[in-house]
N, C-alpha and C positions, 0 to 999 in steps of 0.2 A: 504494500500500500504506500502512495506518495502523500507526503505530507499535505498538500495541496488537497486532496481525494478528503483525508481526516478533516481538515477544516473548514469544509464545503458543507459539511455536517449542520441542519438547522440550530442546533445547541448553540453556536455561533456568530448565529446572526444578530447584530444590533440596531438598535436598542433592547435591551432586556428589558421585557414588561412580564409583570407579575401577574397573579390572576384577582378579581378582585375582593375575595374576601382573606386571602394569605398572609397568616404573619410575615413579615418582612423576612426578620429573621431566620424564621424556617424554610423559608422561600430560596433565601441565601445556600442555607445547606443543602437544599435540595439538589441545586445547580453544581455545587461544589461535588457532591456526591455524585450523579449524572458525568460528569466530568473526567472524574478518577475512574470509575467504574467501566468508561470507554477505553482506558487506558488502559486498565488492570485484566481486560478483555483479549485484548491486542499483546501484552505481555505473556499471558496464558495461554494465548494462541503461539508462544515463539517469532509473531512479526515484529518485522521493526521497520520505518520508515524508510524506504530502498532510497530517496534522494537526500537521506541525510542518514546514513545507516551505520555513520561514527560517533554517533550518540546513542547508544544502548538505553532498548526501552524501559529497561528493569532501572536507571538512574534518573528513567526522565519521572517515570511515576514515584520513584522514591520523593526527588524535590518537588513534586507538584502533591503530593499527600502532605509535606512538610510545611509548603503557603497554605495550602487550605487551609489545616490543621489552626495553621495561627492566624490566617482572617476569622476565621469561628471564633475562635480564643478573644480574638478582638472587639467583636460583636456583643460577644458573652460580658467581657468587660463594660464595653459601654453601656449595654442595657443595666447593669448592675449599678451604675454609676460612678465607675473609676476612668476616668478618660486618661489619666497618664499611664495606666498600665493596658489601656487600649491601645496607647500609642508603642509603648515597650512592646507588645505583641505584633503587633505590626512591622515594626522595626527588626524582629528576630524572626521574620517570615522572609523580611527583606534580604537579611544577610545572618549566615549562618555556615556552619561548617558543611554542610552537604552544597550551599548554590551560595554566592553573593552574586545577588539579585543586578547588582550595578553591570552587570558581564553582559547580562542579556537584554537591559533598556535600551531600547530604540531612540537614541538623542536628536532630533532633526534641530540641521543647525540654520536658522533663516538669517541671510548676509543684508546689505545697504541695500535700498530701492524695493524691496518686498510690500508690497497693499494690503492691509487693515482696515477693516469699518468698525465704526460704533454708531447709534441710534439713541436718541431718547426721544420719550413723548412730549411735543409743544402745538398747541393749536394754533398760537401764535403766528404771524407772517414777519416778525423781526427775530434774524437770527439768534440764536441763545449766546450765550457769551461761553466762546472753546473752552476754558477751563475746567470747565463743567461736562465736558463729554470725558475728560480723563479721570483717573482713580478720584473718587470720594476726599477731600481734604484729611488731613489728621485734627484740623477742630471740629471737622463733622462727621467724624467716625460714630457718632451715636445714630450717625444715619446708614452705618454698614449692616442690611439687614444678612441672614444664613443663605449661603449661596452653595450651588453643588461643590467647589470646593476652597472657599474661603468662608468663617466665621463671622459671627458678630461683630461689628465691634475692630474688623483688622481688613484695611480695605486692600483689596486685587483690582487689578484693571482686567476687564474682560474684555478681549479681542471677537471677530466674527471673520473669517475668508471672503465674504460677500455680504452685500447690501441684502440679499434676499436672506442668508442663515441669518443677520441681526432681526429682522424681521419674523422672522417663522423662532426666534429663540426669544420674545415680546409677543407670543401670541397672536402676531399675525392684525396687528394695531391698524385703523384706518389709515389710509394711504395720506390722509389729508393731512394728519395730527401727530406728526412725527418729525424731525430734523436728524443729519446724518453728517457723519466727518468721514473725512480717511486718515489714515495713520501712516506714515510712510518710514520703514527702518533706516536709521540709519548707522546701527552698532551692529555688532552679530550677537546675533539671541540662539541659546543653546537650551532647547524644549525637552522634555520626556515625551515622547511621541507615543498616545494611548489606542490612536487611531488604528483600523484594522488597516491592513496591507492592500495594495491593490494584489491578487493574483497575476496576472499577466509581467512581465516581465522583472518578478521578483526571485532575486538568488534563495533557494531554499531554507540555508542557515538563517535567511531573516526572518522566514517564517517558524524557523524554530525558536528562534528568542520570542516572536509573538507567542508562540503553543506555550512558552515558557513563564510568559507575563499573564493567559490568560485569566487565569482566577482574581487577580486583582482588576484586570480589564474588565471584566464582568460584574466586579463589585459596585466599579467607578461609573458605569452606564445602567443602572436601571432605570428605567422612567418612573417618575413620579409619581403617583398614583393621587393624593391627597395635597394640592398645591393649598389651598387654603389650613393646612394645621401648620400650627408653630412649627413640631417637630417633624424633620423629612428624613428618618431612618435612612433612607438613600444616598443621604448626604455623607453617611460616618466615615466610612472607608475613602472618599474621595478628600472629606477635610483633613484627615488626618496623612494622607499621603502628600498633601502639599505641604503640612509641616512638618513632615520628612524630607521634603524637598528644598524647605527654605531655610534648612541648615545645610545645603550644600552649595558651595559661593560659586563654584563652574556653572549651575543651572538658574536659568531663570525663571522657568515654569513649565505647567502641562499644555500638550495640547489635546486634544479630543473629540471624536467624533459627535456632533448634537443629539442629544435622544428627542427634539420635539420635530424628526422627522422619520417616514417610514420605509426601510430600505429593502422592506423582503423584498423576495424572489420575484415578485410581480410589479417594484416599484418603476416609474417612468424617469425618476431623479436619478442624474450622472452629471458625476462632478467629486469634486473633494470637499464636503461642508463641515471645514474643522475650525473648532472655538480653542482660544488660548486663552490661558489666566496664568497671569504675572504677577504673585504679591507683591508688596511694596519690600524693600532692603533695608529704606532708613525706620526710625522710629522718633518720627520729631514730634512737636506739640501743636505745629500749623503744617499747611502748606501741603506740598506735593514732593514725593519720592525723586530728589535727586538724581538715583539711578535710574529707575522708569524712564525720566525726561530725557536722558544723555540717551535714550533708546530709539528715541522717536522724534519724528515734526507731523506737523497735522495740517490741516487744512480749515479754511472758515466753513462754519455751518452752512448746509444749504437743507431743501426740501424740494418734495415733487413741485411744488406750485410756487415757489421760487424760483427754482429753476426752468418751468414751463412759463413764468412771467419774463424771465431775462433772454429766453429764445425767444420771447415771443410767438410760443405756440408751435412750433415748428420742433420734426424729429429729423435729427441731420443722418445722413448715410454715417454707416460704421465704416471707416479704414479700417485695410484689414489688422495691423494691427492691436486696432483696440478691442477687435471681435476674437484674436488672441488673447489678450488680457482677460474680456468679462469669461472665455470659455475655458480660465485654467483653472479655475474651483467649482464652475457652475455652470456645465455646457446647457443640462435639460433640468426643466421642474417641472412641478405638478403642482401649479397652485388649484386645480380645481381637478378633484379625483378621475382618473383616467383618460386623462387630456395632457397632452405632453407639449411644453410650450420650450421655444428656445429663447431662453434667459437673456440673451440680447436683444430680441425682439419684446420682452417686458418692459414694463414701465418702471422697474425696479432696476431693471439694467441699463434703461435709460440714465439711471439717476447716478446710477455706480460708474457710468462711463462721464457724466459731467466733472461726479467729484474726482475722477481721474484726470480730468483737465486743470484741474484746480493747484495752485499754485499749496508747497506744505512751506508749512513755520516750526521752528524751536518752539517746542512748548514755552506759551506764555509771553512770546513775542510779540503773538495775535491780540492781547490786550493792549501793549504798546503801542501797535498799529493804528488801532481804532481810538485808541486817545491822542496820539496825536492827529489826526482828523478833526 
């Protein structure tokens, strides 16, 4: 059997959605056990993966019994109410004498000139003031609500690949009542890469290190089930692995496939729609993360209906290489169920090819701008 052939397996498909009346928890072990037990199947049977068949199956299930083992352990913790020795099990999942987990992480390193959206809701038709599309201030961290993986209380900056994932990861907000930046790198950002692989022209060892991360993969993506409760059990294992992460000074964050989109076997969507989250590094009393800023420039807010105001109504041909750009994360969607629409011909692609004309700033400069004005 080719590694490829095993992880073609529905088990693997994400988003992981739960059933609706399943404890979380047990839901968790459920997967975990399903899991192992495919492996332990394949070990009993004497196969071993023919395009990766120097990794012995009897090691691979030993370390993949050893993370489950301590995501459970972890769960068990936090339900109990010990979140540091949630973390401590998690951490000795990560690295341990049988695997350290660092060997097999997928780091995707994104260099200068990489495109980043962010969105918030403004019904308004005067721009929002930039500041405010990047991380939450440190004197308004009381507005840091729980997010899949940052905290109360400790603000991340959440990235989007396309105007349409900020969109579909907001619920899909009226097209009218909303404002949009782009973020353009200028440093090299070095990710933990959660995303699945594409199959097609991937060296097989990479999809071992995937087979090898998956139990944590699958922790970190299950969809929501109850958006309106305080508590989003969903969240545990994703918050705690970015602060496993944000003790390590080489990384600056995850990135991750969206769970508020649906990619089985029948979906129409093709594209890469991966969200990054970057804690902050400093820990000051105001202001904005230092390091964050040194990472990025941004561009002025715009909106559909500002920007259909300053065309004057008019959709301009795509060169072709901007019809390259919008189609490297988001060739096809499906905003309306089996209907397959090409995301440059959207009105969302529209807007994502404007903000790509848009001139970016040094965070913070875009204020300076507009006051002098």
């Amino acid at each position: 059997m080719k590694i490829t052939e095993f992880l073609s397996n529905e088990l693997f498909l994400l988003p992981i959605i739960q059933p609706p009346k399943q404890d979380f928890k047990q839901f968790i072990f459920k997967q975990l056990d399903s899991f192992n037990l495919k492996l332990t199947e394949l070990n009993e049977q004497q196969t071993h993966f023919d395009d990766v068949s120097h990794y012995p199956i009897e090691r691979i299930c030993n370390r993949q019994r050893h993370l489950s083992d301590q995501i459970k352990a972890t769960l068990d913790a936090y339900y109990n109410g010990k979140p540091s020795e949630a973390f401590r099990n998690l951490s000795e999942g990560m690295i341990s004498n049988l695997k350290n987990f660092n060997d097999v992480l997928n780091v995707r390193t994104y260099f200068s000139d990489e495109n980043f959206y962010r969105i918030r809701l403004h019904k308004e038709n005067f721009p929002i003031e930039i500041n405010s599309f990047f991380h939450i201030p440190f004197e308004k961290r009381g507005l840091v609500k729980t997010q899949r993986f940052s905290i109360p209380g400790f603000p991340s900056l959440y990235l989007g690949s396309s105007v349409y994932l900020c969109w579909e990861e907001l619920n899909r907000p009226n097209i009218n009542e909303f404002q949009a930046v782009r973020l353009r790198t200028t440093n090299r950002l070095n990710i933990i890469d959660l995303a699945p692989p594409k199959f097609d022209n991937v060296h097989p060892d990479d999809l071992y290190n995937y087979l090898m991360i998956w139990p944590l993969v699958m922790a970190c993506s299950v969809k929501v089930r109850n958006y309106e409760d305080t508590f989003k059990p969903e969240y545990i294992i994703p918050q705690l692995l970015l602060q496993w992460v944000r003790e390590k000074e080489d990384i600056d964050g995850i990135c991750y496939q969206t769970t508020h989109m649906n990619f089985k076997k029948n979906s129409l969507v093709e594209g890469e729609f991966i969200n990054i989250v970057l804690p902050v590094k400093d820990n000051k009393s105001r202001g904005l993360c230092d390091h964050l800023k040194s990472k990025f420039e941004m561009t002025f807010a715009t909106s559909i209906q500002l920007s259909q105001c300053a065309n004057n109504g008019h959709n301009y041909i795509y060169l072709s290489n901007e019809l390259e750009s919008l189609n490297k994360h988001a060739k096809n969607i499906e905003v309306i169920p089996g209907r397959i629409t090409r995301y440059s011909d959207s009105i969302l692609g529209e807007l994502e090819r404007n903000l790509n004309n848009l001139t970016t700033w040094p965070i913070g400069q875009q204020q300076e701008e507009m006051a002098a004005d």
